[in-house]
Backbone as CSV, one residue per row, in Angstrom:
resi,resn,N_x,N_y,N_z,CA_x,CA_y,CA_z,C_x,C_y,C_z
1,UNK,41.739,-41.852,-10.887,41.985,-41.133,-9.670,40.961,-41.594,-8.634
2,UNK,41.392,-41.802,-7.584,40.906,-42.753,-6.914,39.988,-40.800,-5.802
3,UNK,38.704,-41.225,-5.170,38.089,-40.846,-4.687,38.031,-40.332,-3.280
4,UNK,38.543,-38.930,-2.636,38.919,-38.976,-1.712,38.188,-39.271,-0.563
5,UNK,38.116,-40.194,0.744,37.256,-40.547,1.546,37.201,-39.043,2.269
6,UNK,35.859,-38.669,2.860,34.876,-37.952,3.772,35.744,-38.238,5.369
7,UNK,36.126,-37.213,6.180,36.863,-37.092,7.129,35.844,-37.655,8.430
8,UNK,36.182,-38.276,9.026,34.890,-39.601,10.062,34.707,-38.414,11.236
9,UNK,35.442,-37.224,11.005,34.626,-35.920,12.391,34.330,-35.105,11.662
10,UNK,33.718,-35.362,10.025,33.175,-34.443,9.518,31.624,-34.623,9.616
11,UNK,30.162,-34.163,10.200,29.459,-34.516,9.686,28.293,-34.259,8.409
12,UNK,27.989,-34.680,8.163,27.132,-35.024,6.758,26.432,-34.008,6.104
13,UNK,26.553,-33.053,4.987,25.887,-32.088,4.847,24.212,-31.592,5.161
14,UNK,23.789,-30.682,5.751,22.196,-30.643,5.790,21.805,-30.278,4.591
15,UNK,20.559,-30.713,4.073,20.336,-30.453,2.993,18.486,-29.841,3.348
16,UNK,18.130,-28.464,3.057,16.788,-28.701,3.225,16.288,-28.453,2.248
17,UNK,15.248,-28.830,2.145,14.446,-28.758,1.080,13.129,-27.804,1.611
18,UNK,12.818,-26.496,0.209,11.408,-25.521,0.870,10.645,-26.013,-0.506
19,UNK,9.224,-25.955,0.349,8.220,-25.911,-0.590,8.148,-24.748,-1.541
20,UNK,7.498,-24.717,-2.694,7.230,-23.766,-3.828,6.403,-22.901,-3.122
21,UNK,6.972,-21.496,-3.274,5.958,-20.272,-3.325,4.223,-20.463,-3.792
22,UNK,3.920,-20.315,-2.789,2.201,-20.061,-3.490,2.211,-19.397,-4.307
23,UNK,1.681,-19.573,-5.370,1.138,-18.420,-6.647,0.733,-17.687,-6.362
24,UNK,0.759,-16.282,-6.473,0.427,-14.630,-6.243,-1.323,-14.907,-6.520
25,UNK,-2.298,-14.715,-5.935,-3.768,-14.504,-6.171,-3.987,-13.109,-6.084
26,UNK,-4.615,-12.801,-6.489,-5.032,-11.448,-6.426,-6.056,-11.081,-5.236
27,UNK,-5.653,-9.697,-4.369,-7.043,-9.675,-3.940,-8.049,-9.089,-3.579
28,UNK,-8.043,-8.635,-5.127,-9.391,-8.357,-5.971,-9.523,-8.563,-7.238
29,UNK,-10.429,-8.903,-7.750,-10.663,-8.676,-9.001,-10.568,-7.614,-9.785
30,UNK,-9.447,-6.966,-10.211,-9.618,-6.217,-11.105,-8.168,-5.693,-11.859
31,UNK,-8.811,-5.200,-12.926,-7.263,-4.984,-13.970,-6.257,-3.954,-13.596
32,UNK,-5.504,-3.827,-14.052,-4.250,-2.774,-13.515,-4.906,-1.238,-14.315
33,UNK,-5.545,-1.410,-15.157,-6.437,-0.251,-16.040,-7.229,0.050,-15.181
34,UNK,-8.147,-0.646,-14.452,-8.933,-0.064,-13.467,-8.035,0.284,-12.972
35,UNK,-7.264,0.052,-12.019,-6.338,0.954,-10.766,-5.852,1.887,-11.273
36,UNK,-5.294,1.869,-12.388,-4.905,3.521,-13.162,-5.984,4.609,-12.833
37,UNK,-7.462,3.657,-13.223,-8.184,4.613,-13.227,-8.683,5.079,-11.742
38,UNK,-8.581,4.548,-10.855,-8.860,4.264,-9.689,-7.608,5.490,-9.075
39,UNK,-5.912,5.397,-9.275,-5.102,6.337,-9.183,-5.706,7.698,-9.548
40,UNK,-5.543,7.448,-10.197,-5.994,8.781,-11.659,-7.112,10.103,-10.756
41,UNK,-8.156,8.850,-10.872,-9.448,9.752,-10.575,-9.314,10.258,-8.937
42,UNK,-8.569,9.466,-8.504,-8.730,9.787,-6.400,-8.236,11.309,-6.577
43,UNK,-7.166,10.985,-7.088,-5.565,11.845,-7.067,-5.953,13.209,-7.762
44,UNK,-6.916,13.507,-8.714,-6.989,14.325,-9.196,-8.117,14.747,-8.269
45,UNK,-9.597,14.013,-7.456,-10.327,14.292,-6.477,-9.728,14.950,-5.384
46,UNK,-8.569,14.372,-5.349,-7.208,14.740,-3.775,-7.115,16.463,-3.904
47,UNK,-6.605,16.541,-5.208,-6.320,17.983,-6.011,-6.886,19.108,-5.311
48,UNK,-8.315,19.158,-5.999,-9.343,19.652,-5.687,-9.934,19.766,-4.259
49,UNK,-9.302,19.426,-3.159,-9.857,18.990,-1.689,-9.376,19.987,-1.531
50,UNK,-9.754,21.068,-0.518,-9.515,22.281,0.322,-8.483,21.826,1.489
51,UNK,-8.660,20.818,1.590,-7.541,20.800,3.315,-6.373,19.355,2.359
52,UNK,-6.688,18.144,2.036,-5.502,17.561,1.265,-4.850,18.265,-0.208
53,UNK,-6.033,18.667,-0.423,-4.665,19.462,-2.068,-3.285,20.209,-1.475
54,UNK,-3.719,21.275,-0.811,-2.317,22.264,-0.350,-1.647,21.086,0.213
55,UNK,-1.908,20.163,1.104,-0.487,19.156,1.372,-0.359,18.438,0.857
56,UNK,-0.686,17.707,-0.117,-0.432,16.848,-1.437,0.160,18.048,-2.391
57,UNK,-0.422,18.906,-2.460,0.497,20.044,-3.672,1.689,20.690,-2.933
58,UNK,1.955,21.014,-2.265,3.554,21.075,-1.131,4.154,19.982,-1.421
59,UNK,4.096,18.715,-0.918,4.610,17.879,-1.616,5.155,17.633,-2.882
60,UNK,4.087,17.397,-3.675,4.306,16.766,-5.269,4.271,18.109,-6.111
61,UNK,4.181,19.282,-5.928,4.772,20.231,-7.347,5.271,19.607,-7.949
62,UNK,5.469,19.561,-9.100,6.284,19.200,-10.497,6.718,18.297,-10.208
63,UNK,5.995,16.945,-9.794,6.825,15.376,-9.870,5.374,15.053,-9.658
64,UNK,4.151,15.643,-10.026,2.358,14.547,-9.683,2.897,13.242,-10.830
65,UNK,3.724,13.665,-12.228,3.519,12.233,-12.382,4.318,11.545,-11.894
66,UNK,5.765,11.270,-11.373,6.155,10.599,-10.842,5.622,9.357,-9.942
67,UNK,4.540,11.138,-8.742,3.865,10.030,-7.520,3.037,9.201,-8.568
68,UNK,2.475,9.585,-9.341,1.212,8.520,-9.581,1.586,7.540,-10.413
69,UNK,2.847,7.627,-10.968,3.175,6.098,-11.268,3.594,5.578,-10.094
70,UNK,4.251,5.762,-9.381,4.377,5.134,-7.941,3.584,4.640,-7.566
71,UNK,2.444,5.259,-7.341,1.118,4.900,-6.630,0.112,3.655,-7.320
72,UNK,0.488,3.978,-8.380,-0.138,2.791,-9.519,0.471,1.726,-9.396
73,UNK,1.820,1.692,-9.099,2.689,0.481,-9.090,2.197,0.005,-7.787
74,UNK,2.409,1.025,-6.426,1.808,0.702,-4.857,0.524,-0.216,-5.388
75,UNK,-0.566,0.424,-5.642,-1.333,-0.661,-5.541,-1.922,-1.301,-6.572
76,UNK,-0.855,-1.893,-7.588,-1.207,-2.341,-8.552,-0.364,-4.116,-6.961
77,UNK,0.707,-3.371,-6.601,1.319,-4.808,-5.393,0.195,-4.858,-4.782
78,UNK,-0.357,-3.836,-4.083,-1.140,-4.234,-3.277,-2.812,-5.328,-3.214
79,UNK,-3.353,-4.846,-4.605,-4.358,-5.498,-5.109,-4.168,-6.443,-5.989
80,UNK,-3.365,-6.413,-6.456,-2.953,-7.594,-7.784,-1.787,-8.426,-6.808
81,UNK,-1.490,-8.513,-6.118,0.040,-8.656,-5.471,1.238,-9.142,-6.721
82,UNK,1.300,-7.820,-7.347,2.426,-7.856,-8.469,3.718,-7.817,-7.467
83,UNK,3.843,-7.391,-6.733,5.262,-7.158,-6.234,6.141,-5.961,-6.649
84,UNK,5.683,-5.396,-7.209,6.492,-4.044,-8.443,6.517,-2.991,-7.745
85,UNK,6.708,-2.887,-6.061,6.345,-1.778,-5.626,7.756,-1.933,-4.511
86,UNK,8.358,-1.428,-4.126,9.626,-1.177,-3.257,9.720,-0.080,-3.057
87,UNK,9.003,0.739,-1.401,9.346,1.829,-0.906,9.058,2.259,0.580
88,UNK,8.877,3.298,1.351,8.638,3.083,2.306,7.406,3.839,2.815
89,UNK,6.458,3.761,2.987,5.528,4.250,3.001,5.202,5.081,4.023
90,UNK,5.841,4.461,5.400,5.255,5.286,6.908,6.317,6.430,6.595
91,UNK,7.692,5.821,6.123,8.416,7.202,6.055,8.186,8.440,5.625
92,UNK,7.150,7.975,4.420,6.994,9.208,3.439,5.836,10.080,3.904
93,UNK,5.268,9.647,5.044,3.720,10.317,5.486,4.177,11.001,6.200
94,UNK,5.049,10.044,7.450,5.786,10.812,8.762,5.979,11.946,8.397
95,UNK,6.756,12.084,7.469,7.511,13.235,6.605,6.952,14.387,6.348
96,UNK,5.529,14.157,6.030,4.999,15.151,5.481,4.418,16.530,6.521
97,UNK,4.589,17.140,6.460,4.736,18.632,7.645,3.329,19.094,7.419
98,UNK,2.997,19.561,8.763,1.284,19.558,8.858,-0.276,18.315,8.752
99,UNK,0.531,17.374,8.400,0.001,16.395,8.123,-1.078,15.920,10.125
100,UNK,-2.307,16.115,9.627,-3.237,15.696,11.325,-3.965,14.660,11.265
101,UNK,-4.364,14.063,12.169,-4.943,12.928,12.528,-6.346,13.072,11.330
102,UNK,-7.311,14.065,11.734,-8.019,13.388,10.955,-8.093,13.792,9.477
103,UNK,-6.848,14.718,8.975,-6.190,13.919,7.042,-7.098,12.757,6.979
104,UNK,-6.502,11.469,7.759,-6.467,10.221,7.249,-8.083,9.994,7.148
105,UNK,-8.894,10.401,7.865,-10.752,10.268,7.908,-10.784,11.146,6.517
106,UNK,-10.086,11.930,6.239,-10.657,12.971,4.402,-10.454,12.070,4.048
107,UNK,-8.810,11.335,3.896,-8.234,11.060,2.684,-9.171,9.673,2.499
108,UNK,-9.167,8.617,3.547,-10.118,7.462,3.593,-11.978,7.935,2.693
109,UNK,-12.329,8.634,3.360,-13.596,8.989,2.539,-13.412,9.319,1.117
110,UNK,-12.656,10.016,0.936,-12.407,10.487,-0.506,-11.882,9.154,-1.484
111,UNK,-11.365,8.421,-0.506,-10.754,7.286,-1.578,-12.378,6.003,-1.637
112,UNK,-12.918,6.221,-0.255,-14.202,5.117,-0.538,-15.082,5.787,-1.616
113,UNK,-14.990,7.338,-1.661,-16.001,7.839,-2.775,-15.886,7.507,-3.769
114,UNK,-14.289,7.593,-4.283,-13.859,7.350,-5.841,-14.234,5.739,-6.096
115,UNK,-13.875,4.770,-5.066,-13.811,3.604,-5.532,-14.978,3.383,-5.651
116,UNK,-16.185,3.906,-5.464,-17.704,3.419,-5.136,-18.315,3.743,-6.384
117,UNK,-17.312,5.022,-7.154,-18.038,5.570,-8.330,-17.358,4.558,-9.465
118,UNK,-16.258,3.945,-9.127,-15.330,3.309,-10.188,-16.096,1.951,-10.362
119,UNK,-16.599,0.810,-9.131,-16.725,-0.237,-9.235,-17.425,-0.790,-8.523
120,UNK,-18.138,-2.070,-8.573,-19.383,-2.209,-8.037,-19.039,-2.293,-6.629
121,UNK,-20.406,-2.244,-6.135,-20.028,-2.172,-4.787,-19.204,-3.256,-3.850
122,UNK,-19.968,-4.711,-4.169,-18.728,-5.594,-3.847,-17.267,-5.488,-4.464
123,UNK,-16.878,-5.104,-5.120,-15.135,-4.996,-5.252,-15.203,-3.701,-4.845
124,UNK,-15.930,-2.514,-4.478,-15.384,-1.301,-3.728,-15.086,-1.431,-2.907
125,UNK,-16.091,-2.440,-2.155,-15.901,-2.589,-0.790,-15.107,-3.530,-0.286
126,UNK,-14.407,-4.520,-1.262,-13.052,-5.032,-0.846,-12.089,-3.907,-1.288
127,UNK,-11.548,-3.030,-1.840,-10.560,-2.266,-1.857,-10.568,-1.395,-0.546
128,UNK,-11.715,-1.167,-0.250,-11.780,0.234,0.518,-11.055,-0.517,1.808
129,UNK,-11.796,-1.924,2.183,-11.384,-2.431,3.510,-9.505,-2.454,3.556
130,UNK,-9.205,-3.012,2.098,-7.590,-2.779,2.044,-6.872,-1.444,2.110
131,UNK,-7.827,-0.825,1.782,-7.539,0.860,1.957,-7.509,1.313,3.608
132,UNK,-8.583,0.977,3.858,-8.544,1.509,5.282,-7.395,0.706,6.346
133,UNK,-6.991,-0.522,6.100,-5.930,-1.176,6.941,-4.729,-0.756,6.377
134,UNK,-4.612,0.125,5.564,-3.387,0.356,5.300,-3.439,2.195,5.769
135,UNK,-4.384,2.871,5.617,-4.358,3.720,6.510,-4.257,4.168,7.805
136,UNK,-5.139,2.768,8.542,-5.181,2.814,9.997,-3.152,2.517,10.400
137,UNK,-2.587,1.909,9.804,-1.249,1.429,10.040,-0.590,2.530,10.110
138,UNK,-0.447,3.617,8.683,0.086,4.555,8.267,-0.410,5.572,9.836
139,UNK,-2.058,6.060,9.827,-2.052,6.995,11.226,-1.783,6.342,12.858
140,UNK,-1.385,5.214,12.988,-0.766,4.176,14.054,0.736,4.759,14.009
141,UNK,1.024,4.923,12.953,3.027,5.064,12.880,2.894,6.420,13.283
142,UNK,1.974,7.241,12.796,2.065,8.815,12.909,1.999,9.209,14.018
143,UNK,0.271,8.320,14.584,-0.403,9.162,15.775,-0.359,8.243,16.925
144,UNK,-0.177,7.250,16.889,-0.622,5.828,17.347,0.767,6.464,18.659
145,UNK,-0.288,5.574,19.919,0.845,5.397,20.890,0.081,4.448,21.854
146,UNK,0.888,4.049,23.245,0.294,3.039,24.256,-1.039,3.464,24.584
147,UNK,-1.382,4.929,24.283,-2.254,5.317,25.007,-3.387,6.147,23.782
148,UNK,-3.047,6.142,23.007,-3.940,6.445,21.670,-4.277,5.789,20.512
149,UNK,-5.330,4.869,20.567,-5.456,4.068,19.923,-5.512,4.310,18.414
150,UNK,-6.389,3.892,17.628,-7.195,4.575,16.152,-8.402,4.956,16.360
151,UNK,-8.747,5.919,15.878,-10.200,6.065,16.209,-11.037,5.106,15.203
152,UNK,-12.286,5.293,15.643,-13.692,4.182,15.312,-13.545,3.839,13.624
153,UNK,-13.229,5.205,13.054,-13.616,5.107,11.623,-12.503,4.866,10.981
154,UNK,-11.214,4.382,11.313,-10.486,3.353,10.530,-10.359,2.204,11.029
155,UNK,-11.483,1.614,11.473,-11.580,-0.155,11.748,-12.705,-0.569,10.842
């Protein structure tokens, strides 16, 4: 069977070619056991807070473990960049009723405390900085406008 010729106003398929994905680096050093423990210990610190427990406990009644496998998975992507995390994050804050600007100055301190007690200070202090840019984003979606910036202590 003879080969059918290519139509002369057809032209020539594009073909592109992509480079390989960079390999996932981590960025930080540390195991997904630490971040459990790192979950674990904030979340139960969160608990105990006079102004975040009642709105973390409004929230999460009878599903804390749910969030905190969530949260383990969140930043098991975020620090390990596993990828295992698919959700929406500004949505779920927006959401939350009563929720004020400076929450995010507790919740930020409370999370630099835990990580400071978990791990040395150089890898605390790379989490915390990933902590705080992901907070400053989160109170940007909330509070953030043309005319209200972030305040000092999430930069």
């Amino acid at each position: 069977m003879a080969e059918k010729p290519q139509a002369p106003d057809r032209p020539a398929p594009i073909v592109i070619e992509a480079r390989p994905a960079q390999p996932r680096v981590p960025a930080v050093d540390v195991s997904s056991d630490e971040i459990a423990a790192l979950v674990d210990r904030f979340y139960a610190d969160i608990r105990q807070h006079p102004r975040l427990g009642p709105l973390f406990e409004a929230k999460l009644d009878g599903i804390w473990d749910m969030h905190l496998e969530r949260m383990n998975r969140f930043w098991r992507s975020v620090l390990l960049h596993s990828g295992e995390y698919s959700g929406q994050p500004v949505v779920k804050h927006n959401a939350l009723p009563g929720l004020e600007e400076d929450d995010f100055r507790l919740w930020i301190g409370q999370f630099e405390q835990t990580a400071a007690t978990l791990f040395q200070p150089d890898t605390a202090r790379a989490i915390t900085v990933i902590a705080r840019r992901i907070a400053r984003s989160l109170w940007l979606a909330r509070f953030g406008t043309p005319f209200n910036k972030a305040p000092e202590w999430l930069e």
